[in-house]
C-alpha positions in Angstrom: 7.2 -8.9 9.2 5.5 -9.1 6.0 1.8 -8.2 5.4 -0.3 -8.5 2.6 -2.7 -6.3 1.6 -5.4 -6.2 -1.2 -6.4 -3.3 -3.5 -10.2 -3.1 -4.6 -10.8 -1.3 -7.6 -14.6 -1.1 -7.6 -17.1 -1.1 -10.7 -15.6 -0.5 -13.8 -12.1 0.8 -12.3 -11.3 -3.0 -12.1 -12.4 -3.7 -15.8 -10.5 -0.4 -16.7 -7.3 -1.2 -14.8 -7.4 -4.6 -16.4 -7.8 -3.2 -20.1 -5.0 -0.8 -19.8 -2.5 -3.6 -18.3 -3.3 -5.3 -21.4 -2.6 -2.4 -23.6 0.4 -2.1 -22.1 1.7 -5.4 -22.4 0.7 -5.4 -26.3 2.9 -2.4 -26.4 5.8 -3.6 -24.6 5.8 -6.4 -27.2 5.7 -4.3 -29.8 8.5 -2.7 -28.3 7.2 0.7 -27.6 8.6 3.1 -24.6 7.1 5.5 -22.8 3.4 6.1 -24.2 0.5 7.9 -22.6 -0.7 4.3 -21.7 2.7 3.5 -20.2 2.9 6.4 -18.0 -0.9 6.2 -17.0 -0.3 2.5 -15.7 3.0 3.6 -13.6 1.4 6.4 -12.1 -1.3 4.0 -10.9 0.8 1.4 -9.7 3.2 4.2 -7.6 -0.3 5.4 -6.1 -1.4 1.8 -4.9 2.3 1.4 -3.9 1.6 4.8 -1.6 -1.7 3.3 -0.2 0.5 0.3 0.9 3.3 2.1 2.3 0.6 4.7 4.3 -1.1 1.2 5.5 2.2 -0.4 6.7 2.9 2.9 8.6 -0.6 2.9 10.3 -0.4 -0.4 11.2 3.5 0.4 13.1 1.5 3.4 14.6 -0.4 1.2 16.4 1.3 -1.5 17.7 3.9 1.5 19.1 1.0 3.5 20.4 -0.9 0.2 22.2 3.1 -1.0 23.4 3.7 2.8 24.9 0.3 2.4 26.5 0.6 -0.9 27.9 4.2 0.1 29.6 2.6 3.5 30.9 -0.2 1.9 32.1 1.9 -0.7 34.1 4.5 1.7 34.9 1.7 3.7 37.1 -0.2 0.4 38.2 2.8 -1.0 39.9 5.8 2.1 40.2 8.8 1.8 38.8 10.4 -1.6 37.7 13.8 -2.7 38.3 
């Protein structure tokens, strides 16, 4: 199953975000590695990548928790199934 989900950088975060991927991608063409800028931008983007992966996980929590309550629920309406 694939989800999407949206990131809001608020306020000036946005505009900040923005100028820095820009920064970067002058200095990937001029073919620098590894700057402040650089390593700024990937820490970012592996935090956001974490807020995903923490989403996707709630998200399964759920649907297992509601499933497991639904069949308990069920399971002590009615006795046992065969």
């Amino acid at each position: 199953m694939k989800r999407k989900t949206r990131i809001i950088l608020l306020d000036e975060a946005d505009d900040e975000y923005k100028r820095l991927n820009e920064i970067v991608g002058q200095q990937i063409k001029e073919s620098k590695q590894n700057t402040e800028e650089m390593q700024l931008l990937r820490s970012i983007k592996q935090k956001i990548d974490f807020v995903i992966l923490l989403k996707l996980i709630l998200f399964m929590a759920i649907i297992f928790l509601k499933r497991l309550f639904l069949k308990n629920t069920v399971f002590k309406t009615y006795g046992e199934l065969n």
